[in-house]
N, C-alpha and C positions, 0 to 999 in steps of 0.2 A: 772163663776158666772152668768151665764145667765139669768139661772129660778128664780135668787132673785129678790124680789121686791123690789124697792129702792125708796125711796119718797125724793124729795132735796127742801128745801124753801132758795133764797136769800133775807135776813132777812135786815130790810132799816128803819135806824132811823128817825124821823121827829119831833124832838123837843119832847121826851118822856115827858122831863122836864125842868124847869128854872134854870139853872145850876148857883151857887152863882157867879160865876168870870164871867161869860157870861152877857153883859151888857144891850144886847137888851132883849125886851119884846116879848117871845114868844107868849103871848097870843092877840097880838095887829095884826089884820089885813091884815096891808099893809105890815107891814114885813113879814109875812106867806105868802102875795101873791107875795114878791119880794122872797121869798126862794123857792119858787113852781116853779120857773122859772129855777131855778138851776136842779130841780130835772129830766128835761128832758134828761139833763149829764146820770143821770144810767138808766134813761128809754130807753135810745137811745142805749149806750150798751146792754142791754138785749131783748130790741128788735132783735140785730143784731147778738144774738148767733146763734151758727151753728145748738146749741141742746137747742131743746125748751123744755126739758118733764123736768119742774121747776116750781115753784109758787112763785109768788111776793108776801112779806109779809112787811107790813110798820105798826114800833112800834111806836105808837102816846099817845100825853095823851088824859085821859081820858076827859077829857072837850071838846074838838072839836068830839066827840059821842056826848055829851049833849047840845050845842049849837047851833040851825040853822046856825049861823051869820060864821061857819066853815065848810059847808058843800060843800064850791068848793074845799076845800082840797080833798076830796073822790072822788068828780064828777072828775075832772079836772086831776088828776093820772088814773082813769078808761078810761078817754078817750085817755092816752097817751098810751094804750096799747092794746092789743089781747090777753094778754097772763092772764092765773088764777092769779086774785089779789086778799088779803084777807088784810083788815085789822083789830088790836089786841088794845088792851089798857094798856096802862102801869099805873095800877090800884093801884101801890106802889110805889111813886118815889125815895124810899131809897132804894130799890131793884128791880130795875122797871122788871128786867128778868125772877127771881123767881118768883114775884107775879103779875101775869101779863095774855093777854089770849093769848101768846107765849108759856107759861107751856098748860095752857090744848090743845093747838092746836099739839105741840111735844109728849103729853103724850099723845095722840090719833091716832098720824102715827106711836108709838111704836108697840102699838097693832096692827098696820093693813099691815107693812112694817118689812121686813127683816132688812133692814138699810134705817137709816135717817142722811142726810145732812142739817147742818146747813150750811150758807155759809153770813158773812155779807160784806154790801157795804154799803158805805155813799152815800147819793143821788147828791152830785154834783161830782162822781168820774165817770170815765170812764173805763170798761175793753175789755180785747181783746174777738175776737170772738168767740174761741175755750174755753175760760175758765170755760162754763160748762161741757162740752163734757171731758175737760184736767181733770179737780175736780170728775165726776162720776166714770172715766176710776178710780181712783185710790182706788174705794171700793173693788177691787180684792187684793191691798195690805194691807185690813183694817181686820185683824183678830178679833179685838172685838172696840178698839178706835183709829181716825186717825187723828191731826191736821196738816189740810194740807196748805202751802200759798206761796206769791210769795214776791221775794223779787227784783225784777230789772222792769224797766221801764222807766215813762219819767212825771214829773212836769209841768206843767202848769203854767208859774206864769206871771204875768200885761204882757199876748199876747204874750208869748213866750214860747218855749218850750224847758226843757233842760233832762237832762239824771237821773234817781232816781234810787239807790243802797244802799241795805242795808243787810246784814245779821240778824244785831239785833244783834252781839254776840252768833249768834248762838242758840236763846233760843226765835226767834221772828218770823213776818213776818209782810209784810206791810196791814194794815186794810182791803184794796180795795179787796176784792172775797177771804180772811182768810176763810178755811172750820174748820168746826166737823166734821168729821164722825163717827158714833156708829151705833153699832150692837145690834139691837132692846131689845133682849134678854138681852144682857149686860145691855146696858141700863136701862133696868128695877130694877137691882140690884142696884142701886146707889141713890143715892139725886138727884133732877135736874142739868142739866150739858147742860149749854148753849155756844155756839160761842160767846158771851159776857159775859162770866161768868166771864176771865181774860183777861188782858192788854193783845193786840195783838202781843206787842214787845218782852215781858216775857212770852209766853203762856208755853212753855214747862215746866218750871220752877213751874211754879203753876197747872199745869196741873199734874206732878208728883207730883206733893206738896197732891194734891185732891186725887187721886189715892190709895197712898202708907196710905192718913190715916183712907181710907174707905178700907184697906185688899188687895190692888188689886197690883203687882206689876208693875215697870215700864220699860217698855222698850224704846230705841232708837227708834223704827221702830213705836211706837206711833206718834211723831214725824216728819214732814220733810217738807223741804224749796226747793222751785224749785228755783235756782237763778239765770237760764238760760233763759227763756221766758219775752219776752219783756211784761207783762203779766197786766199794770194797765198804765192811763194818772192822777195820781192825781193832782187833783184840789186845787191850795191856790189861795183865795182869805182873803178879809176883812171883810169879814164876818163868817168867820169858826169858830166854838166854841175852836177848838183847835189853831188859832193862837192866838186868846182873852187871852185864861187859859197861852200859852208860852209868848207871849211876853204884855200882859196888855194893851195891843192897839191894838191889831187888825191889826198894821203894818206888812206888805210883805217886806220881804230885796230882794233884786234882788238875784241872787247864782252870785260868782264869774266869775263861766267859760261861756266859750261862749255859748251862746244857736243854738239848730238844726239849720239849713236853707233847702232850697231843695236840696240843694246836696246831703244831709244826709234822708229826706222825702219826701212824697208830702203831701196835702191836701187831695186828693183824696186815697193816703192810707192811711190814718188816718182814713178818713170816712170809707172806707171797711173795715178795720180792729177792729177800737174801737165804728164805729157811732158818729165819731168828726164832729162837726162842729162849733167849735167858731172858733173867729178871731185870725190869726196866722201871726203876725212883717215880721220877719223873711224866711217865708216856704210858698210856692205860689201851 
């Protein structure tokens, strides 16, 4: 599949909206400029991919476009980077994916790309270096739609790092570098069909669900979980909207088991491999 054209966007949320269980004020300043500092985590991974032919896409709401008093959010990402940034408005926040300018930017690489890659990350997550290079490689197994993701790696939690594994049940994958793939063509045939359309951990599930009631049947090889590659560093902190929505406080539990040391890493591969560099207890 050489001579196809492939267009891949990793698509990066930034407070689309004010989530009701979420307690802080997205629209407040100081908290935007303490969450911008998080954001260097997936700018630093993608800076360090092996394969750069990607665009960075960060889905914001629509009021920091209308607002000067937001406008280090834009500058302040452009300058963490080299690489094509664009950013979109989440112009519906009850369906911020659908109606959004995520739709017209995907329904514009249709027309001009063989196949288009969705691929989302949270902006304080970190992934490995090869994980665009691993995700484009797999549009040879993409006959018309392919959700692709990783399910082994390593957590982050208060300066320590321990081991993360999941399958899902088999019908998931973890958030951090979760792709779409679709085939332009196909694509076209369908309703919108986003990499956030469905629950990252359920995707197959609803993904068949989507499929089977717009005519299209489903198969297994739509489908698949790498759960080999050490493939994401996810990030918990106290500030995550998903520890907020789990546990109503924003509290981190320690995990059980013991966390990495050097024996097990260094420092310095963490940085070559994922573009780590917080502070690490444990690992020298």
């Amino acid at each position: 599949m050489d001579d196809c054209k492939i267009k891949h966007f990793v698509i990066i949320r930034f407070f689309p909206k004010q989530f009701p269980d979420y307690p802080h004020d997205v629209f407040d300043v100081d908290f935007l400029s303490k969450q911008l500092i998080l954001a260097k985590n997936a700018m630093a991974s993608l800076n360090n991919q092996t394969n750069k032919n990607f665009e960075v896409v960060f889905v914001a709401n629509e009021k920091f476009f209308s607002d000067e008093k937001y406008e280090f959010i834009f500058s302040t990402l452009k300058a963490s980077t080299k690489l094509p940034i664009e950013f979109v408005k989440a112009v519906d926040t009850s369906n911020m994916y659908a109606k959004s300018g995520l739709k017209d930017l995907l329904k514009a690489a249709f027309d001009e790309y063989d196949y288009v890659i969705q691929t989302r990350m949270d902006f304080d997550d970190f992934v490995y270096k090869d994980a665009v290079a691993d995700t484009q490689d797999k549009v040879s197994d993409c006959e018309n739609v392919l959700a692709y993701g990783y399910c082994n790696g390593y957590k982050y939690v208060n300066g320590e790092l321990y081991r993360y594994h999941s399958t899902f049940n088999e019908i998931g994958c973890k958030s951090a570098f979760m792709s779409l793939i679709l085939k332009s063509s196909f694509a076209k045939t369908l309703p919108f069909l986003s990499v956030y359309s469905f629950r990252h951990d359920e995707f197959k599930t609803y993904l068949q669900k989507f499929l089977e009631k717009h005519g299209v049947k489903f198969s297994d090889k739509m489908f698949r979980q790498n759960t080999s590659t050490a493939a994401f560093l996810y990030y918990r902190h106290n500030l995550s909207l998903y520890n907020w929505i789990k546990t109503g406080s924003g509290k981190i539990s320690t995990p059980k088991e013991s966390p990495f040391t050097t024996a097990d890493i260094t420092k310095a591969a963490l940085k070559d491999e994922f573009g780590f560099f917080l502070e690490l207890k444990s690992i020298e």
